[in-house]
N, C-alpha and C positions, 0 to 999 in steps of 0.2 A: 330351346331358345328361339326368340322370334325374331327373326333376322330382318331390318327397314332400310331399305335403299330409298334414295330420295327424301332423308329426312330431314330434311332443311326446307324444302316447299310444303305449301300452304298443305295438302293431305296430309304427308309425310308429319307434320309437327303435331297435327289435329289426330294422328293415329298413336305417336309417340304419348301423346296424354292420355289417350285412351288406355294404351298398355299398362303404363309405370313399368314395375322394374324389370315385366316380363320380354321388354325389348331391347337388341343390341341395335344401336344404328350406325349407318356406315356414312362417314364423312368426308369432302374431299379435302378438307385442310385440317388441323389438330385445332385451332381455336374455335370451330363453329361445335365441337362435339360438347363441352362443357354448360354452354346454357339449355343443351337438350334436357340436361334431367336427367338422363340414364346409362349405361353402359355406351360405350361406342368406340369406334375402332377407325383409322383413315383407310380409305380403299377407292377404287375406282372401278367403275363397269367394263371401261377399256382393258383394266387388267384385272380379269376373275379371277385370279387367283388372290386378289386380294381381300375377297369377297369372303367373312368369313363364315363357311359353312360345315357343318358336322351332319353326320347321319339323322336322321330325328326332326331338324331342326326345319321352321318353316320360313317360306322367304317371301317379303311384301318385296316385291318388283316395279320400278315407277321409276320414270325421269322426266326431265322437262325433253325433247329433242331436240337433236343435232345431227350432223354428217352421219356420224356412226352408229348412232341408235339401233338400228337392224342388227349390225354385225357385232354389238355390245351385247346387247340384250339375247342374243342367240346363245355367245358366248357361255353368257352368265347360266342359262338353263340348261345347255350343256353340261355346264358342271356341277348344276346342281342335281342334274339326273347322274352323273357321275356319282357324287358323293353319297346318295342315297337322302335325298330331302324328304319330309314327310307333306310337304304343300308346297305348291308357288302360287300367290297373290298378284295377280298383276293389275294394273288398270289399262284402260285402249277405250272404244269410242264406241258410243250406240252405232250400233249398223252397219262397221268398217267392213272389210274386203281388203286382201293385199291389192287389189286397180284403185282402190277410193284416191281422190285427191289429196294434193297438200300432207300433213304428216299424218291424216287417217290411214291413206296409204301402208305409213311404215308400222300404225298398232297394227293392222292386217297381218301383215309377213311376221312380225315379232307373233299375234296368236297364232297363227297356223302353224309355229313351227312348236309354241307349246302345247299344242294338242298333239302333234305327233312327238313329242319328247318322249315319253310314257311315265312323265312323273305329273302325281293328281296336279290337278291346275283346278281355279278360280278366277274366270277373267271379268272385272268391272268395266260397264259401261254404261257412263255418263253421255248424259245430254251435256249442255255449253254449261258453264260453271257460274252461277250467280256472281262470281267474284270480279268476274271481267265484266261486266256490266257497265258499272260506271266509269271504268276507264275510256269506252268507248267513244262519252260526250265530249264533242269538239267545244272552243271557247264561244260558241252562241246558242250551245244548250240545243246542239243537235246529233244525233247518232244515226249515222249512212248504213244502207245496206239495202237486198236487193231480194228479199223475203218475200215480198208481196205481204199476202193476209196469213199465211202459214203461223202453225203456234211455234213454240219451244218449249220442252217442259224442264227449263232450265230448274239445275238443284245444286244446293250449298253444298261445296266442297266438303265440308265438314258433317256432313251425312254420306260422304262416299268414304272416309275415312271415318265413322263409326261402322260403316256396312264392313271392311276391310277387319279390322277387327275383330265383332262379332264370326266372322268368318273362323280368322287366326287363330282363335282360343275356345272354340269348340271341336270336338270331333272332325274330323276330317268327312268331308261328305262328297257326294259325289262329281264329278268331273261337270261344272257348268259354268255357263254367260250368264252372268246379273246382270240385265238392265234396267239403269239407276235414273229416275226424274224426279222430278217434284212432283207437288200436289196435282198441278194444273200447269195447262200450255196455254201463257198467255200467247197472242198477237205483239210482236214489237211496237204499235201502237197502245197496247196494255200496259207493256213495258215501261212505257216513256212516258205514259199515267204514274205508276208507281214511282218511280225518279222522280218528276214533279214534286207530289206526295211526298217523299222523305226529302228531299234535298229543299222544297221550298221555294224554287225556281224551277222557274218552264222547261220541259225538256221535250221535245220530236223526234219522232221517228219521219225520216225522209228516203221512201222507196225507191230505189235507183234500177233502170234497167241494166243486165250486167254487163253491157258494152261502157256507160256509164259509170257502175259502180266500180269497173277494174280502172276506170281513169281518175276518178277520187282516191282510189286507192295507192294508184301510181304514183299521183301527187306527194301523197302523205309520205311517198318513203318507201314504198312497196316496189321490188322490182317487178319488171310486170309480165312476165310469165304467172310469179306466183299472184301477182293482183288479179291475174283473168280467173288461175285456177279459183281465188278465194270470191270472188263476185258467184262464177258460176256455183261453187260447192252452198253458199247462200242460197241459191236459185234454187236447188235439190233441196236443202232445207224447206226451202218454202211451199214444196209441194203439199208438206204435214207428213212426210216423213218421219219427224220429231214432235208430232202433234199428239204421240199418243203419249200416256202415261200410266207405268207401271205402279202396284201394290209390294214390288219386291223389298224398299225400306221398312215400310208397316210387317208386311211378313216376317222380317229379320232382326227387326229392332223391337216389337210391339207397339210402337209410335210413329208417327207419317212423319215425311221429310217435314223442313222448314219450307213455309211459300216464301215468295220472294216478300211479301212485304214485310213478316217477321224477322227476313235476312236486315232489309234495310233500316228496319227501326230497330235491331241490334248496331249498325253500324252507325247511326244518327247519335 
């Protein structure tokens, strides 16, 4: 059995199609599990043991974060090394480190502690998710940040949930990091071409120095510890950091990710 945590979010449902019946998913209330589509069971990351696992069985690992993430997610691979899993699937972040900022930081600690788990692991890492994209434009058709000219090889969600998959339901293979892009790393000014482009109205990119950008950020609602960390970890972004771009989707899928403009004129 293939065991899906996180199947209510945007991967987690996009993996769930991909499986059919060969996935159980785990839900945190009884009424989200019936328009999944497939087996599924209620449980929670905070309490593994509700988690359910048999010998054999493989487990897609994912949440959105929170407080406990680290000490959830430890849990949960603890006992799946316990129980004798045959894979853990996880996703975390192009590039992380347990020191990265913001919740890079905690995909860090959560891989490091599955590589020393000693059950095979699989860990995905995506660049920033086309999906957030457009939520980012403010009401005058502009999106802040503090990138400079650096690319992003931003990729649809739903190419790191077919990579996830293909994973799942082959052979087990060897202990590695997927890092997951698109075709190409636009520039945030690329970006906000394409947004134009599908949306039909103007959209900008406006470069903010990160003293600046963690004070727009403040603004918005951001407390601002986390607005400094999030201005600055843009800044590392923009170095091109995230400017390169891997063949590991093509490799694994035999077809290239989605570019972003094919995302957005699916969403148009």
């Amino acid at each position: 059995m293939i065991v899906v945590t996180g199947a209510t979010g945007t991967i987690g449902r996009a993996l769930i199609k991909e499986l059919g019946s060969t996935a159980r998913a785990v839900v945190r209330r009884a009424e989200q599990g019936p328009e999944l589509g497939c087996d599924y069971v209620v449980g929670d990351l905070e309490r593994p043991e509700t988690i359910p696992l048999e010998p054999g069985d493989r487990l897609f690992l994912n949440s959105s974060l929170w407080p406990g993430f680290v000490r959830a997610h430890q849990a949960v691979i603890y006992r799946a090394a316990a129980v004798g899993v045959a894979q853990v699937v996880t996703v975390s972040v192009y590039g992380v480190t347990s020191g990265s900022l913001l919740g890079f930081g905690l995909h860090g600690q959560v891989d490091r502690h599955l590589k020393a788990s000693g059950v095979p692991w699989s860990i995905l890492a995506p660049v920033g998710y086309m999906q957030n994209l457009a939520g980012e434009i403010d009401e005058e058709g502009r999106i802040f940040g503090s990138y400079g000219s650096g690319g992003v090889g931003y990729i649809d969600a739903h190419d790191v949930a077919a990579v996830a998959a293909a994973l799942l339901t082959r052979p087990v293979g060897a202990d590695t990091t997927y890092d997951l892009t698109g075709p190409v790393a636009p520039t945030h000014d690329e970006v906000a071409a394409e947004l134009t482009r599908a949306l039909g109205r103007t959209v900008r990119y406006v470069d903010l120095p990160v003293e600046e950008a963690a004070t727009h950020l403040e603004k918005r609602g951001m407390p601002a510890e986390a607005a400094r960390d999030l201005a600055e970890l843009m800044s590392q972004i923009g170095d091109g950091r995230w400017a390169n771009t891997t063949t590991t989707v093509t490799d694994l899928l035999g077809r290239p990710p989605r570019s972003l403009r094919e995302f957005l004129a699916f969403l148009a």
